[in-house]
C-alpha positions in Angstrom: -5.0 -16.8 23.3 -2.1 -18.8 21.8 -1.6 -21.2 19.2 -1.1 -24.8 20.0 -2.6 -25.0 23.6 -5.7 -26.9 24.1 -8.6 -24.5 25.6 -9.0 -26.8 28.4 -5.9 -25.5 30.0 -6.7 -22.5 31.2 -3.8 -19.9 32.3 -4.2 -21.4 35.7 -4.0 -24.6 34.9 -0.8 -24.2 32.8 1.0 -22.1 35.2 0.3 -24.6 38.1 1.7 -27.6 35.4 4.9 -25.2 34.7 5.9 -25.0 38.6 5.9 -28.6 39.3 8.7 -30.8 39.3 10.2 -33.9 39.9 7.7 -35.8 42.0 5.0 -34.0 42.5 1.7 -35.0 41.8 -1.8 -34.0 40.1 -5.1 -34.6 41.0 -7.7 -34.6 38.4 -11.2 -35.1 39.8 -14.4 -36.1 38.8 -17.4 -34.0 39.7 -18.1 -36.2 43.0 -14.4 -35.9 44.5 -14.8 -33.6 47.4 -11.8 -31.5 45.7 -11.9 -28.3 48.1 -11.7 -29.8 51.1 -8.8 -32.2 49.8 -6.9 -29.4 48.1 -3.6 -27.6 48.6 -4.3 -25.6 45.7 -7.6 -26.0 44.0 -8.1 -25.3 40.0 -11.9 -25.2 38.8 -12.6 -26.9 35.1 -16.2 -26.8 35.2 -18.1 -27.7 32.3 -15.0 -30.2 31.5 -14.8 -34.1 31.6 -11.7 -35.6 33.3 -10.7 -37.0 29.9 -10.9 -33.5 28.2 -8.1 -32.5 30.8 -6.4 -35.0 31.0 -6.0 -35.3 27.0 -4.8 -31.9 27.4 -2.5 -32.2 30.3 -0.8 -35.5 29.1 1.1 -34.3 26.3 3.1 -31.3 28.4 3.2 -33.6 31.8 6.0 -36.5 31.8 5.2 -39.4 34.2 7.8 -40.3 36.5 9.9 -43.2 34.8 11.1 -44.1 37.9 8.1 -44.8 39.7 5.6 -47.5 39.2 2.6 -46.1 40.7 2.7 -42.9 38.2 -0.8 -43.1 37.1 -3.3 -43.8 40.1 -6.8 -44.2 40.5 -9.3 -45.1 43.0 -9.9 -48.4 43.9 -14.0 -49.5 43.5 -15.8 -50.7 46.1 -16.9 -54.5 45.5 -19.8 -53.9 44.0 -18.7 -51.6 41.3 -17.7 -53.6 37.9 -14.2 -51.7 36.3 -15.3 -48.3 35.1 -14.9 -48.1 31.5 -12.9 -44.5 32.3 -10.2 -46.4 33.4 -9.7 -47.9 29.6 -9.3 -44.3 28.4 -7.3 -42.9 31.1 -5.0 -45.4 30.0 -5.0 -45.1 26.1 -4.7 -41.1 27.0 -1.4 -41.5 29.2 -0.2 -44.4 26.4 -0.6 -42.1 23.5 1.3 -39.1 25.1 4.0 -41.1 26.9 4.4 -43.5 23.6 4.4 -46.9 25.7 1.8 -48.4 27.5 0.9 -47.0 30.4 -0.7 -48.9 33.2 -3.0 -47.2 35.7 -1.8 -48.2 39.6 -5.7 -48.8 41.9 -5.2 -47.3 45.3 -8.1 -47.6 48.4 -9.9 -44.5 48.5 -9.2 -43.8 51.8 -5.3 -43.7 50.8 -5.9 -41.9 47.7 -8.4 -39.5 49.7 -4.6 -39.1 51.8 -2.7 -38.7 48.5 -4.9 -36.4 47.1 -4.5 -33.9 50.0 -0.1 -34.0 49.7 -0.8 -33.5 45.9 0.6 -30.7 44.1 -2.8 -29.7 43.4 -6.3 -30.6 42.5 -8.2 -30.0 39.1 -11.7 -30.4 39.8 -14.0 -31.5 36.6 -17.8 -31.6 35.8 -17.0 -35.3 35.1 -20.5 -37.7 36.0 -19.1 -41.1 35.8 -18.1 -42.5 39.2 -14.3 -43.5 39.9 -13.2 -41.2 37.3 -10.1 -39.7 39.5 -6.6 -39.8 38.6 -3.2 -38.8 40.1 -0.1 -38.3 37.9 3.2 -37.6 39.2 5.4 -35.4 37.2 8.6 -36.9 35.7 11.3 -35.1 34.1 11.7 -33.8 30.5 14.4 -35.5 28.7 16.7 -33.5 26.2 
């Protein structure tokens, strides 16, 4: 164990953060997201919500400046009011980056497509429906 580093990443998890760069892009998942079969590499976090995570990711992971679709989740279907997740992925991403963040909706079908050119895929124990998000990794400013 070290000091400073949140429990939810796990050694995996960190090393698979460390060897991305510009560009590339995370999926975390919520316990629905069929996450092996969409996977180029696959990290379990059972037992963790996709907030949990992504509290922990956020603060080591820069979102592309550059881009505006940096923060994406999954469009719901009609009937589906706006998940309240979405209200915390967003203060999440706003507290690390230190300006407000806005989360980009994608169709699932598309993010489905995303998910499987992505980096890799954390999958979660998360319950609550539409709780999946993609962040592509920006650079680290001196």
């Amino acid at each position: 164990m070290l000091r400073g580093i949140p429990f939810e990443l796990s050694p995996e998890l960190m090393h698979i953060l460390m060897s991305m760069g510009h560009g590339d892009e995370i999926v975390i998942a919520d316990g629905n997201f069929p996450a092996a079969s969409n996977a180029r590499r696959l990290v379990r976090a059972d037992g963790l919500s996709v907030p949990a995570v992504l509290g922990a990711v956020a603060p080591f992971f820069p979102l592309d400046a550059y881009a505006d679709d940096h923060a994406v989740i999954m469009q719901t279907g009609g009937e589906v009011a706006t998940p309240s997740i979405w209200a915390e992925f967003a203060r999440i991403l706003t507290e690390a980056e230190g300006k407000k963040v806005t989360l980009t909706p994608i169709d699932r079908f598309a993010f489905y497509e995303r998910a499987r050119q992505a980096f890799a895929v954390v999958a979660t124990s998360e319950t609550a429906i539409y709780a999946n998000i993609i962040l592509k990794k920006g650079v680290v400013l001196p």
